[in-house]
C-alpha positions in Angstrom: -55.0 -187.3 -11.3 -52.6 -189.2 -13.3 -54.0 -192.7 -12.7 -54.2 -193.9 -15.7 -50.8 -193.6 -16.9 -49.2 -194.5 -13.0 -51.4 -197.8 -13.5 -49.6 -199.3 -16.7 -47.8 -202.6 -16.1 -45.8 -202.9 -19.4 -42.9 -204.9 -18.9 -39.6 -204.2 -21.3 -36.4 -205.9 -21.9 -34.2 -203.2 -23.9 -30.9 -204.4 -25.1 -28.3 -201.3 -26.0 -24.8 -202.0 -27.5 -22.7 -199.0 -27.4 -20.6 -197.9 -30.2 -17.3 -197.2 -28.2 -14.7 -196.2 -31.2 -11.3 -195.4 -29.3 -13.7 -194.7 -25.7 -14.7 -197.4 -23.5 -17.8 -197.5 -21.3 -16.9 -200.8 -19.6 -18.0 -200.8 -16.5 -19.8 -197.9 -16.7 -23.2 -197.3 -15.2 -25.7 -196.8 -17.6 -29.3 -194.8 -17.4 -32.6 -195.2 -19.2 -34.4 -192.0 -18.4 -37.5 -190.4 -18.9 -39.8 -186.9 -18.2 -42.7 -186.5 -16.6 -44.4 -183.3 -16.7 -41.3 -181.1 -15.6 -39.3 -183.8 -14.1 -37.0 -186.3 -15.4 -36.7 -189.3 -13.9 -34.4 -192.5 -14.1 -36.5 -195.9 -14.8 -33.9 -198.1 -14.6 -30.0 -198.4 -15.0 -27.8 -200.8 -16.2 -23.6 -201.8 -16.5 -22.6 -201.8 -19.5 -20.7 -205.5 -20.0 -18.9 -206.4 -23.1 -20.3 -203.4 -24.6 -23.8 -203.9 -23.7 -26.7 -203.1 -21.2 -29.7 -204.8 -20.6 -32.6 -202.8 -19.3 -35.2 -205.0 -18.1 -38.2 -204.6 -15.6 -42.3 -205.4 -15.0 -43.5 -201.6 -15.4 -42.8 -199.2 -18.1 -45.2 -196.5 -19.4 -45.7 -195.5 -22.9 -42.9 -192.2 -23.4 -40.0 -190.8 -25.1 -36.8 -192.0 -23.0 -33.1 -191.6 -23.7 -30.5 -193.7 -23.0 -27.3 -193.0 -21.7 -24.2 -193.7 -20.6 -20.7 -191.1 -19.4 -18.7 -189.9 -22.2 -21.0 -191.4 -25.1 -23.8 -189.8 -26.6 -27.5 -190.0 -25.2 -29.7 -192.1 -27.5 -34.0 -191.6 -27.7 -36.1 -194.2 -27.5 -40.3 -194.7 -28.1 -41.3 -197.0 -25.9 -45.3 -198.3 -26.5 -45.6 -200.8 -29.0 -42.5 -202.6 -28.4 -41.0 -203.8 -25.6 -39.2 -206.3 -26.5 -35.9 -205.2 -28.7 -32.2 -204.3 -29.6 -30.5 -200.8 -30.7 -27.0 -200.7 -31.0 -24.8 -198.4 -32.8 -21.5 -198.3 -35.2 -21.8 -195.0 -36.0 -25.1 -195.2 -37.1 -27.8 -196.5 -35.4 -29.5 -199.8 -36.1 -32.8 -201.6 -34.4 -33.8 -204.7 -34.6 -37.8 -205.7 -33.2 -38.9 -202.4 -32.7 -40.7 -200.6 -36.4 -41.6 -197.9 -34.3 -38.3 -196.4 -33.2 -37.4 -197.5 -36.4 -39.9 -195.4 -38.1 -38.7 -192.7 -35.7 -35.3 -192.7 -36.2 -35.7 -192.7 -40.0 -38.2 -189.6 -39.7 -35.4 -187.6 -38.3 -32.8 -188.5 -41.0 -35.4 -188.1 -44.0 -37.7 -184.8 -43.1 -35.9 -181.9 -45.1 -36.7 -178.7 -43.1 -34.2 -176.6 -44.6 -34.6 -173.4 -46.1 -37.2 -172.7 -43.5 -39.5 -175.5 -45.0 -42.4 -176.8 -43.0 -43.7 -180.2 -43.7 -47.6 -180.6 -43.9 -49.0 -182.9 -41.3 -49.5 -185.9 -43.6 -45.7 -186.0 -44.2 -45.4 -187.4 -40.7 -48.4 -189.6 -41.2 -46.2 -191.3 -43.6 -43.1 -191.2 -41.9 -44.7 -192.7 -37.9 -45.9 -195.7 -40.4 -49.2 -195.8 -38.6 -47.7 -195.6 -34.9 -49.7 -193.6 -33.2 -47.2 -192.2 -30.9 -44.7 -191.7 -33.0 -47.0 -189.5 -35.9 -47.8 -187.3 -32.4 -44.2 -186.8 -31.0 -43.1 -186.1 -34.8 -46.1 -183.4 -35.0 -44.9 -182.0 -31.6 -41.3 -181.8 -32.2 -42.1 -180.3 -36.1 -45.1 -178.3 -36.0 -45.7 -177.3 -32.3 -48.6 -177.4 -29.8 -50.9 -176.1 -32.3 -50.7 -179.0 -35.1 -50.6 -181.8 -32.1 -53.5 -180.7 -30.0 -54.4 -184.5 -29.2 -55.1 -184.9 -25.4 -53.1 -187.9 -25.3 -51.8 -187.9 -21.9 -48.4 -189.6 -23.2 -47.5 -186.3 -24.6 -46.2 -185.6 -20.9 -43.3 -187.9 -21.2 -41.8 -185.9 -24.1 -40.1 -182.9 -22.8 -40.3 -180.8 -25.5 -44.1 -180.6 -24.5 -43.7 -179.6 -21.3 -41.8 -176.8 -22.2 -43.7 -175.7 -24.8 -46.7 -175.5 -22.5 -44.9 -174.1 -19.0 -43.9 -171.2 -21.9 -47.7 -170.9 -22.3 -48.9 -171.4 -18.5 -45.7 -168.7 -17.2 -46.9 -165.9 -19.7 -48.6 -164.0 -17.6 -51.9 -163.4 -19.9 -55.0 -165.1 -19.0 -56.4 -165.1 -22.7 -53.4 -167.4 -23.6 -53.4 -169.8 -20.0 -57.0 -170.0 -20.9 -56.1 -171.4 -24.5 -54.4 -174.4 -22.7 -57.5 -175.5 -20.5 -59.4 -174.8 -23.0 -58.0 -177.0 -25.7 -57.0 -179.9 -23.2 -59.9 -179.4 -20.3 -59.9 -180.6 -16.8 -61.1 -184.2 -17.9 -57.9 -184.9 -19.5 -54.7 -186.1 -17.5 -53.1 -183.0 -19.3 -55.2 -180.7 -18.0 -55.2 -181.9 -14.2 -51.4 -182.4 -14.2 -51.3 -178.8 -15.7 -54.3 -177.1 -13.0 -52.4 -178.8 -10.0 -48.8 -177.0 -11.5 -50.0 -173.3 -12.3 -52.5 -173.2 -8.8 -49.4 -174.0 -7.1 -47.1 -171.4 -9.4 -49.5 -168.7 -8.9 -50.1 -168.9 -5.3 -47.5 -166.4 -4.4 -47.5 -163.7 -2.0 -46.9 -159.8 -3.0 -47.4 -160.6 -7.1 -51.0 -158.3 -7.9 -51.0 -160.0 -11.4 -50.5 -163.4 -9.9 -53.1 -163.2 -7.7 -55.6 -161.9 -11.0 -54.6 -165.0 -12.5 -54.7 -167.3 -9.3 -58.5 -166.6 -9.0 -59.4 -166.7 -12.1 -58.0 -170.3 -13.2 -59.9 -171.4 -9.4 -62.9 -170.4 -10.5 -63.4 -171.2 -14.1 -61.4 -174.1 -14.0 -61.0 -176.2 -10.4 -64.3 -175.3 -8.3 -66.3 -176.7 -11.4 -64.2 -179.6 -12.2 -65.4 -181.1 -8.8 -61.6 -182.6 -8.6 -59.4 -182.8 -6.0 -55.8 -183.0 -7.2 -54.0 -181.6 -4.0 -53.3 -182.4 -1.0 -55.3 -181.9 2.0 -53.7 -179.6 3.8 -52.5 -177.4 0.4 -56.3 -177.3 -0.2 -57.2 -176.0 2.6 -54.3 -173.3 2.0 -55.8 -172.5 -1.5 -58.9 -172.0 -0.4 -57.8 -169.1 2.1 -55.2 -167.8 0.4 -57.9 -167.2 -2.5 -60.7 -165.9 -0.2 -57.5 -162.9 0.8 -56.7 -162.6 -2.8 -60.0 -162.0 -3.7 -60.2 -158.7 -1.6 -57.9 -156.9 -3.3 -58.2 -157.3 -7.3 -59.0 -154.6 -9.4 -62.3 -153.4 -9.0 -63.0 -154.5 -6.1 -64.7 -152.0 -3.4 -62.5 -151.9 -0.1 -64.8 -150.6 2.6 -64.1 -148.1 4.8 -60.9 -147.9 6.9 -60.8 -146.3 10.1 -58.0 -145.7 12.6 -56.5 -143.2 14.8 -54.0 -140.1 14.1 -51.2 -138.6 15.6 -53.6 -136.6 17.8 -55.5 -139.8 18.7 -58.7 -138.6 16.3 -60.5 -141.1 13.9 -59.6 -140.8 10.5 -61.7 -142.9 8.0 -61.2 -143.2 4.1 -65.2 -142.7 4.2 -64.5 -139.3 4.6 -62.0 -138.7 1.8 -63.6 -136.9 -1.0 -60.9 -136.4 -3.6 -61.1 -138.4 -6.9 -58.2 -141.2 -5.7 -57.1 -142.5 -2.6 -53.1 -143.8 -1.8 -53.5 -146.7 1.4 -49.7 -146.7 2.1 -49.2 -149.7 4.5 -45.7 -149.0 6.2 -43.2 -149.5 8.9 -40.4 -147.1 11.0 -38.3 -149.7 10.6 -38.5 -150.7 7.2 -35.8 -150.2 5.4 -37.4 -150.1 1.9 -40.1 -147.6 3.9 -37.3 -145.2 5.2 -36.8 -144.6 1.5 -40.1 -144.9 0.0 -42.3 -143.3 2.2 -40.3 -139.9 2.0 -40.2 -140.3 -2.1 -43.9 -140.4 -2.0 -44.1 -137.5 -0.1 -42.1 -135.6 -2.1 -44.4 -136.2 -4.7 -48.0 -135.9 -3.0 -46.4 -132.6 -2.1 -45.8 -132.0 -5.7 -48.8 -133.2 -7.6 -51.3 -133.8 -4.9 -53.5 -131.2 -5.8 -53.0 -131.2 -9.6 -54.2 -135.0 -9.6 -56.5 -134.7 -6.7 -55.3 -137.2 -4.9 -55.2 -138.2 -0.8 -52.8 -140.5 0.9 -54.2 -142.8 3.8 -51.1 -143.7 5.4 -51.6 -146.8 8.0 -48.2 -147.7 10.0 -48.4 -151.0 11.2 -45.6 -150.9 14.0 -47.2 -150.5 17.7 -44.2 -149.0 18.6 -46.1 -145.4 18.7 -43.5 -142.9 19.6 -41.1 -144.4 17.1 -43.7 -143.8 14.5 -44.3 -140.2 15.7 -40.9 -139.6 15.4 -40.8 -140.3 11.8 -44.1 -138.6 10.7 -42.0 -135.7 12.5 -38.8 -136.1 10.6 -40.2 -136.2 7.6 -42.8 -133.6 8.4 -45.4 -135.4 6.6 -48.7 -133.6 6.4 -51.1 -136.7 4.5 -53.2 -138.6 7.0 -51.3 -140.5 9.2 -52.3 -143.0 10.9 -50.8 -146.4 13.5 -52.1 -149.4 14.6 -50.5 -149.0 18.2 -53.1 -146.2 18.4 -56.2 -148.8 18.9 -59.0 -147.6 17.0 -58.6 -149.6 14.0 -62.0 -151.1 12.5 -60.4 -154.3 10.9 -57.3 -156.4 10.7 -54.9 -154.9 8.2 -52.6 -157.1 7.8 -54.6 -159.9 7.9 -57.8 -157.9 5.3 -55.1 -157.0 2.6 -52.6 -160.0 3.0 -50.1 -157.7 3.8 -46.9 -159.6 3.6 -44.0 -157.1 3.4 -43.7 -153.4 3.6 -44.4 -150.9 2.3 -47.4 -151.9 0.6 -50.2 -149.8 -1.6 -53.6 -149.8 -3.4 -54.7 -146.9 -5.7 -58.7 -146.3 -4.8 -61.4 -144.7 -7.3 -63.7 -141.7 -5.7 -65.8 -145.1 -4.9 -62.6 -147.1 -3.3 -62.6 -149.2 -5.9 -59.0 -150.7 -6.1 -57.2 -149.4 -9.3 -53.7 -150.1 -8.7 -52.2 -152.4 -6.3 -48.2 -152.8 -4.8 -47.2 -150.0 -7.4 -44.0 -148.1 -8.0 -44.2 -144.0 -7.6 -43.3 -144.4 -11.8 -46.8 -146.5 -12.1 -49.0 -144.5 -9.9 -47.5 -141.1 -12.3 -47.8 -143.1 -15.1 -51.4 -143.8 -14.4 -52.6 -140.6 -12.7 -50.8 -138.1 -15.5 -52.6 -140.1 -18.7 -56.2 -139.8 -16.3 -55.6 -136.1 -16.0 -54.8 -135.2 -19.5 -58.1 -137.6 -20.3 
């Protein structure tokens, strides 16, 4: 996935002298450190001796790194052209074999954007003096995501890009997780890094909207990429928790449900001709259920008839008497029906990934899925703005 940039063997020798005024570092352990993606990692550390610290190895790849040391202030770095030089401080900083962190370094103590000024992109042009990395990390770090939309894969070892993309990739709207795949695609080292990240962040269990989002980056994105960029096993997990998710997104047709009642009859949703149906997955001894399942009542007694609604309520305990018990308490008079009856014409739990209780979908007259996992405020909310319609 991220070949490319594992596989550079660029070798550095980076020589820091700290500025100590009335501190001293002596001794101390010093850290040149870098991101990733989301995750910062150290590249190498060094004691600071007679003020200094050498940082030397075989294998460094291009990035934004920062140097640092306890009780003195971090210092960034570019590392890509050179490899080979000295920064040391006396208050102000000075380089010496390195015009690019030069160039940098100047960039940030000449661009005025005060007054809520904003540079035009040629202004950096002339600041990165024709470093490539440096005119992109200058655009990031000035303009954004949308005046840097180069799919340089080096832009993952700044971490100001990271964040500015996880803000895009955790908004919860496809149109705008879209806009990232689309502007970087699944050829680019961004994109993969990126696919492999948000299949993993939306994968979760009991999240509706997740699970919208889930199937829709799988299929428009990874199944035609061709790409592998997980692990076995987790592929194999994708793939099935997808093939669940799938059954219960909006607008999609559940078929009909059949179990038995309290009087050991077959009740099916087949048979339900009001204009929505309420599956309420529950259990005795659910806590949450103890106090949602009565709520609910309360209010299919209430507005049942004025929405023309029906609620299909599935318990999923075998323990039979303790669920007759309950339906008695409560004196509920929907359709009740338990798994410890037999009768039951699919797996439940394992057909609507049923995870925790209680659990719900909202049906059409032609069991299409409206509403899925919803508070009794949703299901008002949406079933009072359909009646007055």
């Amino acid at each position: 996935m991220v070949g490319t940039l594992l596989a550079q063997k660029k070798s550095y020798r980076i020589t820091f002298k700290w500025y100590q005024g009335n501190a001293s570092c002596e001794g101390e352990m010093a850290y040149l450190t870098g991101f990733f993606g989301d995750e910062r990692q150290v590249y190498d550390s060094a004691v600071v001796r007679k003020g200094i610290s050498v940082f030397k190895g075989r294998n460094l790849p291009d990035g934004l790194y920062e140097v640092s040391v306890a009780g003195m202030e971090p210092h960034s770095l570019v590392i890509s052209e050179s490899r080979q030089f000295t920064y040391w401080t006396d208050g102000v900083s000075h380089i010496e074999g390195s015009s690019e962190n030069l160039a940098y370094q100047l960039a940030h103590f000449s661009i005025n954007t005060t007054d809520g000024y904003i540079p035009e992109p040629v202004v950096f042009e002339t600041h990165s003096e024709g470093h490539d990395l440096v005119y992109k990390y200058l655009l990031l770090e000035y303009l954004g995501l949308e005046q840097c939309p180069y799919p340089d894969a080096r832009l993952l070892r700044h971490p100001l890009f990271n964040q500015l993309i996880s803000s895009k990739l955790q908004s919860e709207k496809i149109a705008v997780i879209d806009s990232v795949f689309d502007r970087y695609g699944m050829d680019t080292e961004i994109g993969q890094y990126y696919m492999a990240r948000v299949l993993k962040y939306y994968n979760m269990d009991n999240q509706p909207l997740y699970d919208e989002i889930l199937v829709h980056l799988y299929d428009k994105y990874y199944v035609p990429s061709g790409l592998q960029l997980l692990s076995d096993t987790y592929e194999r997990v994708l793939k099935r928790s997808i093939e669940r998710k799938r059954r219960v997104l909006p607008g999609v047709v559940v078929p009909p449900l059949e179990a038995l009642n309290t009087d050991g009859k077959k009740e099916s949703t087949e048979d339900i001709s009001h204009a929505y149906t309420v599956l309420w997955f529950w259990d005795p001894d659910c806590e949450d259920c103890q106090v949602e399942t009565p709520a609910l009542y309360e209010y299919y007694q209430e507005k049942a008839d004025v929405y023309d609604f029906e609620v299909f309520a599935f318990s999923i305990t075998q323990d039979v008497n303790r669920w007759k018990q309950m339906v008695a308490e409560w004196g509920l008079s929907w359709i009740n029906t338990c798994d410890g009856l037999g009768g039951v014409n699919m797996d439940i739990v394992d057909y609507f990934s049923l995870v925790t209780t209680p659990a719900s979908l909202l049906l059409d007259s032609e069991n299409k899925i409206i509403l899925r996992n919803f508070t009794l405020e949703e299901l008002d909310e949406f079933l009072r703005k359909h009646y007055l319609e």
